[in-house]
Backbone as a printed PyTorch tensor [residue, N CA C, xyz], in Angstrom:
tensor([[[  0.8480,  -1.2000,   0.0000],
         [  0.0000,   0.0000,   0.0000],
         [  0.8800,   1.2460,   0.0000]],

        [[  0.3350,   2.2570,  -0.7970],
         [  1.1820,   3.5880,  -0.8660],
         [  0.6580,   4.2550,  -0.0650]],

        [[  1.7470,   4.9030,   0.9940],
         [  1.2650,   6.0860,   1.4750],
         [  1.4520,   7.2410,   1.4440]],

        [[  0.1080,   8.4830,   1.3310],
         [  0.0650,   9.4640,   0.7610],
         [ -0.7160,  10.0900,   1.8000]],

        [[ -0.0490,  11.4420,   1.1820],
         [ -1.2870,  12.6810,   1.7330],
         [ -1.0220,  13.5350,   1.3660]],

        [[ -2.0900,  14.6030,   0.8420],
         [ -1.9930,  16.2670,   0.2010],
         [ -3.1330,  16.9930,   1.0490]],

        [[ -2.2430,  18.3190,   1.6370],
         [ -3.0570,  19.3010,   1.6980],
         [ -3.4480,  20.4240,   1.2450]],

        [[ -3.9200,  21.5910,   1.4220],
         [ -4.0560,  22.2690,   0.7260],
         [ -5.3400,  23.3900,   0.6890]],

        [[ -5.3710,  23.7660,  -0.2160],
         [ -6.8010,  24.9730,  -0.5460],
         [ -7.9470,  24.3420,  -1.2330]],

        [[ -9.4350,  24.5220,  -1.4460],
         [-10.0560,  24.1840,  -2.1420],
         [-11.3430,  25.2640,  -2.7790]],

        [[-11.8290,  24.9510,  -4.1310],
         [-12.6240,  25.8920,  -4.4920],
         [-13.3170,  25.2640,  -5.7840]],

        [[-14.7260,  25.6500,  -5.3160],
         [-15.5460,  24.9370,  -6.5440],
         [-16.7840,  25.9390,  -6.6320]],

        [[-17.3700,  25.6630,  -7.5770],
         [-18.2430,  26.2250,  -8.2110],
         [-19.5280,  25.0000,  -8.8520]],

        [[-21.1170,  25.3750,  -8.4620],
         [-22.0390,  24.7020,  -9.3910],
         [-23.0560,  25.7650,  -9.7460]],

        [[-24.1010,  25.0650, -10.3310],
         [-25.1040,  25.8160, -11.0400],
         [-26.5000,  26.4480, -10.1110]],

        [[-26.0330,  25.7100,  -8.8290],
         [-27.4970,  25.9190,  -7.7460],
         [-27.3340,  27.2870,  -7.6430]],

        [[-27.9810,  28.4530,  -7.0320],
         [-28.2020,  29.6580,  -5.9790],
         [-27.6920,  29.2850,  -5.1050]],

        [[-26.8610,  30.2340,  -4.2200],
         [-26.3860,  30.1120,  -2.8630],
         [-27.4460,  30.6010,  -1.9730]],

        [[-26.9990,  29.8050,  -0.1980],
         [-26.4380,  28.7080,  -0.5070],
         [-26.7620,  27.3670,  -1.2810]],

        [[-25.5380,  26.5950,  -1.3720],
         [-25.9280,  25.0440,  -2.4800],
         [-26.6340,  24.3150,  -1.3550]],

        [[-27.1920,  23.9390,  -1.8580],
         [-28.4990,  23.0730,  -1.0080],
         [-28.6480,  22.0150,  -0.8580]],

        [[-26.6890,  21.4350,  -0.9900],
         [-26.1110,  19.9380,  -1.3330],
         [-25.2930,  19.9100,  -0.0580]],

        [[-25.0210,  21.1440,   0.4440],
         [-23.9460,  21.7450,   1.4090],
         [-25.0070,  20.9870,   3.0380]],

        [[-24.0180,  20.8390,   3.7150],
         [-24.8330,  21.0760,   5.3840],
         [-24.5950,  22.4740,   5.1260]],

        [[-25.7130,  23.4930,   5.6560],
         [-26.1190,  24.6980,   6.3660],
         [-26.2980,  24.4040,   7.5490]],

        [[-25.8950,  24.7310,   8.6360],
         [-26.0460,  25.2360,  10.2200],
         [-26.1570,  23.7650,  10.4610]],

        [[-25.5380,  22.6800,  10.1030],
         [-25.5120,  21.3530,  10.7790],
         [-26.8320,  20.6490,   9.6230]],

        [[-27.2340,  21.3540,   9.0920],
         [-28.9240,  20.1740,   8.9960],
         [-28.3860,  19.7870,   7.3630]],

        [[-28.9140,  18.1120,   6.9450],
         [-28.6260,  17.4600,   6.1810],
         [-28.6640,  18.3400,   4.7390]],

        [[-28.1110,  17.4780,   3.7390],
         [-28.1150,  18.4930,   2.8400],
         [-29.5380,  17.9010,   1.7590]],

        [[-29.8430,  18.6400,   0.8270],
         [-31.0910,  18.3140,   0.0420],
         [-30.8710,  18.1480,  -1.5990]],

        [[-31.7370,  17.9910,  -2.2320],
         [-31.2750,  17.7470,  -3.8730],
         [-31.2190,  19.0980,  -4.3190]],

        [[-30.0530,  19.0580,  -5.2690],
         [-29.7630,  19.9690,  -6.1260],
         [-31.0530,  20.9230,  -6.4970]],

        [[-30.6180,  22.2700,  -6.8860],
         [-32.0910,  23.1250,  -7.4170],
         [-32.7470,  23.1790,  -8.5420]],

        [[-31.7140,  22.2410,  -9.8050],
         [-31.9860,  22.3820, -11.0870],
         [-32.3620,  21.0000, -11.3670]],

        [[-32.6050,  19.8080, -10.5240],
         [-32.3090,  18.5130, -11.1610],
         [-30.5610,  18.1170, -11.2820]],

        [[-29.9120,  18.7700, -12.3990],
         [-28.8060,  18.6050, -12.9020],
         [-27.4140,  19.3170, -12.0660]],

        [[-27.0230,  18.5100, -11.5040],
         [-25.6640,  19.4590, -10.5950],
         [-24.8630,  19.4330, -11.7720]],

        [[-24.4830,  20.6270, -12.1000],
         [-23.3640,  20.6010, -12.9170],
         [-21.9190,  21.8210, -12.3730]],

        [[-20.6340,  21.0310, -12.1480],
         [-19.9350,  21.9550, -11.3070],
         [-18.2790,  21.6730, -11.8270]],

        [[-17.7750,  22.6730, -11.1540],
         [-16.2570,  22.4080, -11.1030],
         [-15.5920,  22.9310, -10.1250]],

        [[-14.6740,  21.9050,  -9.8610],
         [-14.2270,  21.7760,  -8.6020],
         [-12.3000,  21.8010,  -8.5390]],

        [[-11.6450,  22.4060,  -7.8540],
         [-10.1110,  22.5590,  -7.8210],
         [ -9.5580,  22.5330,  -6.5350]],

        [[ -8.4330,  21.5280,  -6.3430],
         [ -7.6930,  21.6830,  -5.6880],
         [ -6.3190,  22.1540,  -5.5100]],

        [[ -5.5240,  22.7500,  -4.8020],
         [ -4.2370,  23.1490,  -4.6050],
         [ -3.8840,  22.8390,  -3.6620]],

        [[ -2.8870,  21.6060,  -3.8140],
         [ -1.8270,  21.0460,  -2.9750],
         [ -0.7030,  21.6310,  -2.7150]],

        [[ -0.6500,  22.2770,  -1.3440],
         [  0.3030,  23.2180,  -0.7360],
         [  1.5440,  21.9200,  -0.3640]],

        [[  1.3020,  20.5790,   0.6480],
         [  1.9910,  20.2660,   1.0880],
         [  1.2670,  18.8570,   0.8360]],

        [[  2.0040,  17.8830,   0.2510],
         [  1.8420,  16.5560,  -0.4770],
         [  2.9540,  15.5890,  -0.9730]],

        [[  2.5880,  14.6520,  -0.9890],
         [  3.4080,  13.0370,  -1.6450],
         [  2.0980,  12.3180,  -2.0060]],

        [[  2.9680,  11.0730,  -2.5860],
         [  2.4180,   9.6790,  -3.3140],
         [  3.4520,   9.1910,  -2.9010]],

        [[  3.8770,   8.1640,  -1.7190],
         [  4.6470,   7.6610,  -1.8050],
         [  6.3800,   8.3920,  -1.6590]],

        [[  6.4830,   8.0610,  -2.4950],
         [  8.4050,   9.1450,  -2.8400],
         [  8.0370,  10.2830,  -4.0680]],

        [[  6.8490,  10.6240,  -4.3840],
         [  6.7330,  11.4280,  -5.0610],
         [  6.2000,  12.6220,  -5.1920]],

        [[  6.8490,  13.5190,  -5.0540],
         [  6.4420,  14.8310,  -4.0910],
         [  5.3390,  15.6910,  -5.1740]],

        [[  4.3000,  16.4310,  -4.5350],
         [  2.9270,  16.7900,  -5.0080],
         [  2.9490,  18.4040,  -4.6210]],

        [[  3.6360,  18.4630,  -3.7800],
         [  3.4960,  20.2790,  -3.8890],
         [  3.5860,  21.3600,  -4.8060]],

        [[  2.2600,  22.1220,  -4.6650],
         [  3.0720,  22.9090,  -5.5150],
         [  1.7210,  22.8130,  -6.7250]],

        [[  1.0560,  21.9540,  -6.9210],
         [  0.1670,  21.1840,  -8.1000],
         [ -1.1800,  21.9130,  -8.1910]],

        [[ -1.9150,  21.4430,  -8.8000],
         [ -3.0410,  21.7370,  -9.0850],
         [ -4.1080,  20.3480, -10.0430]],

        [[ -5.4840,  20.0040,  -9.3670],
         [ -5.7670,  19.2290,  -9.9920],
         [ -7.4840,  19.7390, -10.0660]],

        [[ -8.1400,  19.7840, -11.2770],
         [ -9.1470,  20.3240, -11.6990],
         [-10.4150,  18.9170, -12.0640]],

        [[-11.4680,  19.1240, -11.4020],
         [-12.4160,  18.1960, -11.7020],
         [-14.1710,  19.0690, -12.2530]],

        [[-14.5690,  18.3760, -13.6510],
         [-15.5750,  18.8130, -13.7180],
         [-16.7330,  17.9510, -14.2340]],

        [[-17.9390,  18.1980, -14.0380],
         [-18.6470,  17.1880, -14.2070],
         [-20.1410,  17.4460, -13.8900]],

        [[-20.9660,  16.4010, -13.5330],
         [-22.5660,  16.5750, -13.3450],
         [-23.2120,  15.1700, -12.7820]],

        [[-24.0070,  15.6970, -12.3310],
         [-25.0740,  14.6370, -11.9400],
         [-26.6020,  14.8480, -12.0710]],

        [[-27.3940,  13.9220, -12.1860],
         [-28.6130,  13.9770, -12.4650],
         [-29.5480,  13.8760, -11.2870]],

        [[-30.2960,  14.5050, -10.3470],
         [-31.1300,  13.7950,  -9.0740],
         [-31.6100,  12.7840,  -9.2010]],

        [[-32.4690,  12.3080, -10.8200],
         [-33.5610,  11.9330, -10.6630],
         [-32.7870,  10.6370, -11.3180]],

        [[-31.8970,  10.3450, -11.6460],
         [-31.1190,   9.1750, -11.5590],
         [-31.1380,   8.0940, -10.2390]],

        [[-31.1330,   7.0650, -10.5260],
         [-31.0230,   6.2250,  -9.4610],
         [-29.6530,   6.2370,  -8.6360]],

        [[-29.5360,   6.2110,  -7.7760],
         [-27.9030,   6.6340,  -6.9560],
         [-27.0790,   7.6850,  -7.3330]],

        [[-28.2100,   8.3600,  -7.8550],
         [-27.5710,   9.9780,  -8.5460],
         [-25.4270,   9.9130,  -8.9070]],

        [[-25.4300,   8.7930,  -9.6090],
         [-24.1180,   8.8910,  -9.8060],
         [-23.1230,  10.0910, -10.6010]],

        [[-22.3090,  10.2300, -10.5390],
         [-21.3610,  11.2680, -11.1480],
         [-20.9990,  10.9850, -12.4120]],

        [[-20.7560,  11.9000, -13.1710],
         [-19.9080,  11.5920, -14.6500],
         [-19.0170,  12.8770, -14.7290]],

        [[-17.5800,  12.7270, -14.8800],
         [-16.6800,  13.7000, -14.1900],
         [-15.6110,  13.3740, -15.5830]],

        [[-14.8780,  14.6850, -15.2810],
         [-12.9620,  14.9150, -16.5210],
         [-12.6350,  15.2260, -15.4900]],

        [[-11.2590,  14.9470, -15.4720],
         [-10.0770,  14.9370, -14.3620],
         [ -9.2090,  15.6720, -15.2810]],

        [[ -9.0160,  17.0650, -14.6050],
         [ -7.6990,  17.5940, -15.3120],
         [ -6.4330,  17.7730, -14.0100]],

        [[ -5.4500,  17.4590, -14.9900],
         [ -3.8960,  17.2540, -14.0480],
         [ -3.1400,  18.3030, -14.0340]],

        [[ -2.5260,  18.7960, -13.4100],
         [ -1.3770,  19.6960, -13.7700],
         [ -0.3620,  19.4330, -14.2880]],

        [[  0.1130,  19.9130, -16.2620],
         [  0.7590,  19.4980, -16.6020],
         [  2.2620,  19.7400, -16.5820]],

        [[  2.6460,  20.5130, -14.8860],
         [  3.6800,  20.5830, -14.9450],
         [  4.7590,  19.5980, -14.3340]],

        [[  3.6730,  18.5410, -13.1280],
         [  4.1070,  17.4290, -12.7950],
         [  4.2410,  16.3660, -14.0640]],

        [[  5.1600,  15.5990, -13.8450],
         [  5.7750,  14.2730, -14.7080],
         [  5.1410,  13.6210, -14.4180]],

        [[  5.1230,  12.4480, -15.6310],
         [  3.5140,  11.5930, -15.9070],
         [  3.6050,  10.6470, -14.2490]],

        [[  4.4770,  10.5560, -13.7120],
         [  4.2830,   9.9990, -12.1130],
         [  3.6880,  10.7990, -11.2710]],

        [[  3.7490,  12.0420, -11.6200],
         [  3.2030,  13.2800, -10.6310],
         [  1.5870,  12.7730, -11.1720]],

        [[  1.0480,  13.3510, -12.2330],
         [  0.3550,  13.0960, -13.0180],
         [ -1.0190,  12.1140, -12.5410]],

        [[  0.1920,  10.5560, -12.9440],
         [ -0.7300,   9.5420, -12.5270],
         [ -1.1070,   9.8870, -10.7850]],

        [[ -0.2440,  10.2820,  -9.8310],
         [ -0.7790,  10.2630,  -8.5250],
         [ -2.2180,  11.3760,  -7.8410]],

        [[ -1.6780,  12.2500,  -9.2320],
         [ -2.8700,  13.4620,  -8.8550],
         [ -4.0140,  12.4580,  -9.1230]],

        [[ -4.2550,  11.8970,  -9.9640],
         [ -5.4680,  11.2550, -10.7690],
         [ -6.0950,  10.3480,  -9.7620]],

        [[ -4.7630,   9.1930,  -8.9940],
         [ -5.1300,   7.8710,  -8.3450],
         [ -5.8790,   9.1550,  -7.3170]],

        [[ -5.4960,   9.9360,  -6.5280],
         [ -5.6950,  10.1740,  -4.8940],
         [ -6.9910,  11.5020,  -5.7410]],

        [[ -7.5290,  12.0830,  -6.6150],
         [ -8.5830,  13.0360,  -6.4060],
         [ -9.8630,  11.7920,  -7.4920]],

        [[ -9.3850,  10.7560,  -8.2390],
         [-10.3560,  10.1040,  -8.4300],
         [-10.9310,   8.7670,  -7.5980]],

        [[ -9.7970,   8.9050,  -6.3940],
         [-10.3400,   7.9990,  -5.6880],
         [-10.3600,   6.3500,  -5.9060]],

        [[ -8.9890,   6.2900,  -6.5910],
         [ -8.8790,   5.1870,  -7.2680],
         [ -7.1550,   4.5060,  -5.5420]],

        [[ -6.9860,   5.3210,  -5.1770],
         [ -5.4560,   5.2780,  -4.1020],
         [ -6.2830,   5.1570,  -2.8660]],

        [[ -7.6590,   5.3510,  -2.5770],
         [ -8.7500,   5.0040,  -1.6090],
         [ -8.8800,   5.9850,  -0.4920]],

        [[ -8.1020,   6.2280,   0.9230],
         [ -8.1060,   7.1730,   1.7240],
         [ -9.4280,   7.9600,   1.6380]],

        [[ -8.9400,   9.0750,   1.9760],
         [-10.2290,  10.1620,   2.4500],
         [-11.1380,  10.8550,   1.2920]],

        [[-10.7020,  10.3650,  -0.1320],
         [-11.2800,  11.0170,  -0.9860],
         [-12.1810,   9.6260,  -1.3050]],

        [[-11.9500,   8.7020,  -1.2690],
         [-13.4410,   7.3390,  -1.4450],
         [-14.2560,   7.4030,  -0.3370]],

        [[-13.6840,   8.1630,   1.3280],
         [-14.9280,   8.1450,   1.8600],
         [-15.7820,   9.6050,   1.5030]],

        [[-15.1230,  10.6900,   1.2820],
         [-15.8910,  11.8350,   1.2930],
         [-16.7080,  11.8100,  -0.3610]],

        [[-16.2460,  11.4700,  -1.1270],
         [-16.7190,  11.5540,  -2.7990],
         [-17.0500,  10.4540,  -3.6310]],

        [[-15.7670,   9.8960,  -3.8180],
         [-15.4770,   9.4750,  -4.9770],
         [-16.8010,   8.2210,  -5.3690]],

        [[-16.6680,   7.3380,  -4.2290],
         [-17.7970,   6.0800,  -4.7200],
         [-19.1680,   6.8430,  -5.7690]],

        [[-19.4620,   8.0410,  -5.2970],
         [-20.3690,   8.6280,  -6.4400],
         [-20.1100,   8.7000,  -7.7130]],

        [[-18.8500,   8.4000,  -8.3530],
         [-18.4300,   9.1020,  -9.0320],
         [-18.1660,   6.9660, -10.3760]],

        [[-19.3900,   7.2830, -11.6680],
         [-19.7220,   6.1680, -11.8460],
         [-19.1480,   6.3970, -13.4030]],

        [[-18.9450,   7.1450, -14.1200],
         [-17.8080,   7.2370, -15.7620],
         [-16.7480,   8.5910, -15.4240]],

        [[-15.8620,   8.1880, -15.7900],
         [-14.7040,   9.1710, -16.0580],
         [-14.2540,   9.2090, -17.0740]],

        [[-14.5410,  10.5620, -18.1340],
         [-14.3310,  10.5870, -19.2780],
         [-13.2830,  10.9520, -19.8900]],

        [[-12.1990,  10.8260, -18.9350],
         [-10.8200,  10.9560, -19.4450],
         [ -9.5510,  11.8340, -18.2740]],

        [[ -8.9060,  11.6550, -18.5090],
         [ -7.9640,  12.2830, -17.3510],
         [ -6.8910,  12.7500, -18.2300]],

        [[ -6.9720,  14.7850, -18.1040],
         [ -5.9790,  15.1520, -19.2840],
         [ -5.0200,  16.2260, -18.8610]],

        [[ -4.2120,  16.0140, -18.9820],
         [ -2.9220,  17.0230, -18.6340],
         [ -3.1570,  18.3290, -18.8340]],

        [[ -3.7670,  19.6540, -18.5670],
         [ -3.9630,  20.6620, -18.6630],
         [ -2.9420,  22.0270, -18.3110]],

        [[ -3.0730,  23.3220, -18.6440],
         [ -2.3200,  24.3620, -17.8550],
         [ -3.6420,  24.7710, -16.5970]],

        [[ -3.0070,  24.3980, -15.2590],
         [ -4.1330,  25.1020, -14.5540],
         [ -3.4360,  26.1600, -13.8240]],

        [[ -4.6510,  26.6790, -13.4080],
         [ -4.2670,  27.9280, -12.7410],
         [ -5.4870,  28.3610, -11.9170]],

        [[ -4.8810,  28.6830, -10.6030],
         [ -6.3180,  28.5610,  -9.6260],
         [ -5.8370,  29.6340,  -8.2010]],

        [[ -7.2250,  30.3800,  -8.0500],
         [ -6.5620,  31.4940,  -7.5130],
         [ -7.4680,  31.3190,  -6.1820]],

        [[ -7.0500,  31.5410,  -4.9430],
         [ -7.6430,  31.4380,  -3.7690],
         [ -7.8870,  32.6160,  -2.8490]],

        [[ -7.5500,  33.5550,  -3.7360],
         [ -7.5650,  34.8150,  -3.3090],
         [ -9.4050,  35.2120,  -2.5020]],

        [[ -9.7530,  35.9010,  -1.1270],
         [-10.9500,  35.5380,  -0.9370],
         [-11.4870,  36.7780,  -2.1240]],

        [[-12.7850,  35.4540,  -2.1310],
         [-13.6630,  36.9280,  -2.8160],
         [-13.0260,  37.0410,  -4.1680]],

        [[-11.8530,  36.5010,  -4.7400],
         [-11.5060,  37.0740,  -6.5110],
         [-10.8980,  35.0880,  -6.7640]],

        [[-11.7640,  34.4150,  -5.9640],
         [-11.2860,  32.7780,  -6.7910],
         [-11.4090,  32.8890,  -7.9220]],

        [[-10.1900,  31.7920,  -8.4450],
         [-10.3900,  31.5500, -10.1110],
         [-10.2130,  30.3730, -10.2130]],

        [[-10.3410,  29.8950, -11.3870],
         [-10.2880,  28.5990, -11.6930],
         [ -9.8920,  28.5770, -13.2980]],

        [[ -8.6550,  27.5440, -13.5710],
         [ -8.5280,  27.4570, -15.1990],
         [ -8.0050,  26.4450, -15.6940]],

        [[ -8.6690,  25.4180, -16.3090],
         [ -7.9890,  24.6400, -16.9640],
         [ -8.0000,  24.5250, -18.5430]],

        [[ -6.8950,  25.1260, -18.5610],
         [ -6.6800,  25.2900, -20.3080],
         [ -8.0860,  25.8460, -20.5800]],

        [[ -8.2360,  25.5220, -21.8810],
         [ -9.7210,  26.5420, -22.4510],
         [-11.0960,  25.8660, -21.9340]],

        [[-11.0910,  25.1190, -21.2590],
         [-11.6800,  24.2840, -21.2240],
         [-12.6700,  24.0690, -20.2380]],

        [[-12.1030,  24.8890, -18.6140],
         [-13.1680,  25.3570, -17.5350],
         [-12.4230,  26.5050, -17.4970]],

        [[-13.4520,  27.1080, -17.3550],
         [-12.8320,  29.0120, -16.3650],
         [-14.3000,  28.9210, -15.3270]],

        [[-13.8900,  29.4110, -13.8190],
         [-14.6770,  30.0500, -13.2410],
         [-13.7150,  31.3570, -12.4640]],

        [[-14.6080,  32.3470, -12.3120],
         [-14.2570,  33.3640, -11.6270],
         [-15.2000,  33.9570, -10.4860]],

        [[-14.7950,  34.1580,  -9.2870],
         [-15.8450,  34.3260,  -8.0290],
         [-15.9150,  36.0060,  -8.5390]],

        [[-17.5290,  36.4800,  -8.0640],
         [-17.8020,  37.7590,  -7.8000],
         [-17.8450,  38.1600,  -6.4180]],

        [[-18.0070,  37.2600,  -5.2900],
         [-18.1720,  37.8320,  -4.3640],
         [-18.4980,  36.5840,  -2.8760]],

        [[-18.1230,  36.9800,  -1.9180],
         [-18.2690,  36.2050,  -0.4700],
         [-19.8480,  35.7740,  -0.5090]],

        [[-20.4590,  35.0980,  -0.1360],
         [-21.8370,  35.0450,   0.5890],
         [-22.3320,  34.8680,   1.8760]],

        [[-22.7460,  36.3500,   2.3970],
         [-22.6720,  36.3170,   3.5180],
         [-23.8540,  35.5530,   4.1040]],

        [[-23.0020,  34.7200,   5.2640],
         [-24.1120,  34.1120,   6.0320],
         [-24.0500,  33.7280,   7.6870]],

        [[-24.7930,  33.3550,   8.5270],
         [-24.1720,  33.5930,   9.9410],
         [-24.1590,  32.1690,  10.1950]],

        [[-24.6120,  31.1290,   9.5600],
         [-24.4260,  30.0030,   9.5730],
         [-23.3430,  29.2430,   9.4050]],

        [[-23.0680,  28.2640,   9.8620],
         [-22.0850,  27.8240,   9.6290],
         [-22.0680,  26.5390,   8.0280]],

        [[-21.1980,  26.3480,   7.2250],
         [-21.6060,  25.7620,   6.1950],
         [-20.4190,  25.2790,   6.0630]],

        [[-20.4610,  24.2160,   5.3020],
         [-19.5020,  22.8550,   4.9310],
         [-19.8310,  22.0170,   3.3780]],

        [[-19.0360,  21.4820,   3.2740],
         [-19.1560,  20.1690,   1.8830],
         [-18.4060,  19.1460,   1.7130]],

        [[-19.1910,  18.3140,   1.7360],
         [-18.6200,  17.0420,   1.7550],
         [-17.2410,  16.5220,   0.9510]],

        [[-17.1580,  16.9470,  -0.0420],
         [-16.0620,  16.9750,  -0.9150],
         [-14.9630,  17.4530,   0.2650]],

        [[-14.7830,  18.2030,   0.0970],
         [-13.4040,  18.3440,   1.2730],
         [-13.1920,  18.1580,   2.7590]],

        [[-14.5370,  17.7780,   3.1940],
         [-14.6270,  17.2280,   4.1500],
         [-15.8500,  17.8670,   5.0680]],

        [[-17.0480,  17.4220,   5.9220],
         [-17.9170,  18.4800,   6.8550],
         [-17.2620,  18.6050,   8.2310]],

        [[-15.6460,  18.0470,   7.9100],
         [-14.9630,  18.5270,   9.3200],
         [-14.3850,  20.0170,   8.8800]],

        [[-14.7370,  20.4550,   7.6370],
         [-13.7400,  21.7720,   7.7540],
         [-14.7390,  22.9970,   6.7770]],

        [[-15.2470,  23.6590,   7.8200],
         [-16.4140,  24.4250,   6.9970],
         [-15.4080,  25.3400,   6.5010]],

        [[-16.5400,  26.1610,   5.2330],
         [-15.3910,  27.4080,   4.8450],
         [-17.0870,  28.4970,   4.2940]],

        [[-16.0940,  28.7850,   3.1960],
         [-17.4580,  30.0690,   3.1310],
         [-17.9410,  30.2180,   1.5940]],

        [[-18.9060,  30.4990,   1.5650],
         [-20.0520,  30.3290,   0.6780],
         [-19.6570,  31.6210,  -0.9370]],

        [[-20.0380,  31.3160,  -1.9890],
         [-19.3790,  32.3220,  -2.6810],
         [-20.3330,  32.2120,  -4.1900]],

        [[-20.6530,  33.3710,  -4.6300],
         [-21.1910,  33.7350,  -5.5420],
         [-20.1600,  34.4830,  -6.9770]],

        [[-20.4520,  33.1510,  -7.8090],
         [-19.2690,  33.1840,  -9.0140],
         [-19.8460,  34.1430,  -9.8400]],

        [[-18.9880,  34.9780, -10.7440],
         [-19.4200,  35.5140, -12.0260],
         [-19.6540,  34.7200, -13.0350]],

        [[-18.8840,  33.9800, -13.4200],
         [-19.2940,  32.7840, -14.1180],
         [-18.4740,  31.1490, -13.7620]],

        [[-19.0970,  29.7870, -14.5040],
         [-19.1950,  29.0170, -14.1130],
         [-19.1760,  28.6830, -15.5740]],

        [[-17.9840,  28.3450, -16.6250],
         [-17.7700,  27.9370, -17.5960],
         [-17.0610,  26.3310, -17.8500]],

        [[-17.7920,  25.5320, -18.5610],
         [-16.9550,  24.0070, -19.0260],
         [-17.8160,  23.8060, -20.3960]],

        [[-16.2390,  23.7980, -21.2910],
         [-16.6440,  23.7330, -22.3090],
         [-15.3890,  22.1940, -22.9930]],

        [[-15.6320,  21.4950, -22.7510],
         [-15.0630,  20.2190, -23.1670],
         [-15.8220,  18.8520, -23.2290]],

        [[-16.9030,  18.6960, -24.7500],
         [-17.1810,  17.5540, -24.8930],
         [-17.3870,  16.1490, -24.1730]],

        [[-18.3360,  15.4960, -23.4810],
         [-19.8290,  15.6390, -23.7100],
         [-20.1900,  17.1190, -22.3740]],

        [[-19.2140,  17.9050, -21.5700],
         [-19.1640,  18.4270, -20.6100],
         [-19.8500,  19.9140, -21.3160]],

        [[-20.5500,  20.2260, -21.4110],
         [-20.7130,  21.9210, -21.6610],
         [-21.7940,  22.6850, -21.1390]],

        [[-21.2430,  23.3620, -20.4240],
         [-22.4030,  24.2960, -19.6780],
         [-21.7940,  25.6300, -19.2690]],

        [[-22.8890,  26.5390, -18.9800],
         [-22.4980,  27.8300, -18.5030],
         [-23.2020,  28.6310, -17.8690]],

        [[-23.1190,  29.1140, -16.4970],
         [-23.4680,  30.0340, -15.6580],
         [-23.0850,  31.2780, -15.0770]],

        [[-23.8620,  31.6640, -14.5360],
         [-23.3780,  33.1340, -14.0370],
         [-23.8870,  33.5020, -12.7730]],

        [[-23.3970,  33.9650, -11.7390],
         [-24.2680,  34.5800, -10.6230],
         [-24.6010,  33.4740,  -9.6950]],

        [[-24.0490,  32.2280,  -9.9980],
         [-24.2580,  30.8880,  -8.9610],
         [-23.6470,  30.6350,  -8.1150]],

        [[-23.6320,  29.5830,  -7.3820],
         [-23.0100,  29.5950,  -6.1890],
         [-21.5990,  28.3590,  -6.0800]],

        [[-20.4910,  28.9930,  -5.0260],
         [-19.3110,  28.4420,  -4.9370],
         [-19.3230,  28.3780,  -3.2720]],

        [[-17.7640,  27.6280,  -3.1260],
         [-17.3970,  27.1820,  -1.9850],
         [-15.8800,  27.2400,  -2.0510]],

        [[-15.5030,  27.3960,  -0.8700],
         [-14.0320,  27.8410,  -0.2740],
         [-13.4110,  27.2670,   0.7710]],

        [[-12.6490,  26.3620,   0.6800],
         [-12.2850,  26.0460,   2.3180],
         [-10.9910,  25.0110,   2.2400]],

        [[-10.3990,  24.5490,   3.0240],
         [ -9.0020,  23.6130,   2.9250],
         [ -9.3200,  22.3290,   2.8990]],

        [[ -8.4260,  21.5480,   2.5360],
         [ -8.7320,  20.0460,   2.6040],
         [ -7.6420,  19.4660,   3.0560]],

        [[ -7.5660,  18.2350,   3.0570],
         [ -6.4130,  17.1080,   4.2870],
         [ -7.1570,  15.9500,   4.0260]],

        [[ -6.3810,  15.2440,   2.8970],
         [ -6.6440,  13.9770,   2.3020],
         [ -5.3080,  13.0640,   2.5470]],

        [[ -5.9430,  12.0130,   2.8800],
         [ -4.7500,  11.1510,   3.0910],
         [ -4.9590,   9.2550,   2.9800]],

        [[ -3.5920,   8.9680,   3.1260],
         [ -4.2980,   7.5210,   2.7590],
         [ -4.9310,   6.4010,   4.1620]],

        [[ -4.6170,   6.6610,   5.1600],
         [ -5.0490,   6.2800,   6.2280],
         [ -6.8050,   5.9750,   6.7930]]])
């Protein structure tokens, strides 16, 4: 067994109104999506990370995708983009530990949802954590850009990075994926902000 762990920043974006209504708000369970169709994208930045002997800092790994409610086990259909500045070992490890294929904390918080993966592709990303001006970029292919905090007195969380580590609620300017069968586009929807601590244990 390899052991791993990356930490880091996190920031995503979907198509619901804030808040996402997928999120715990103030502790209470979360509910189905507002459109039927979750369609989102999601980024991480690994500040401090390995695979093993293979060091991950420094990276960036971009996920986008959708789900249907009214599907049975509302499964996922997701693109995995890599940062193509890690070597195809960097590469393959971003892929094993955010698709949940290396097991740890990302198969209990996500991944088992997650039922076609339509490819896993080496991209330029670029992802900004700045509060209030997040970005998101993988190659031409997703852009999101935050407009603004969403204020709330509640406390709020997401499962994806964990409901041990709330963060804060955020209203994107837009919400762009344009890469085959993946294409959609929003504006004025709602995002999320907060750290993550994935590991293989």
């Amino acid at each position: 067994m390899i052991v791993w762990r990356v930490t880091g920043r996190y920031v995503e974006a979907c198509n619901c109104e804030a808040i996402c209504p997928c999120r715990s708000i103030g502790g209470r369970r979360r509910s189905r999506a507002q459109y039927q169709l979750c369609q989102f994208a999601i980024a991480w930045t690994v500040d401090q990370g390995h695979f093993g002997d293979i060091e991950l800092a420094g990276l960036n790994a971009v996920m986008a995708g959708y789900w249907d409610e009214d599907e049975p086990g509302v499964p996922w259909r997701v693109r995995l983009y890599v940062d193509q500045r890690a070597d195809d070992a960097g590469q393959t490890a971003l892929a094993e530990i955010f698709l949940g294929r290396a097991g740890g904390t990302p198969s209990r918080n996500y991944t088992p949802a997650i039922k076609d993966v339509y490819g896993v592709r080496p991209a330029e990303i670029a992802v900004m954590h700045e509060r209030g001006r997040q970005q998101i970029r993988a190659g031409d292919a997703v852009l999101v850009e935050a407009r603004t905090p969403f204020v709330s007195d509640e406390i709020v969380s997401c499962g994806i990075p964990g409901h041990d580590r709330p963060g804060e609620e955020l209203v994107h300017e837009i919400l762009r994926v344009d890469d085959d069968p993946l294409t959609f586009e929003f504006h004025g929807r709602c995002g999320f902000a907060t750290t993550f601590d994935y590991r293989s244990d």
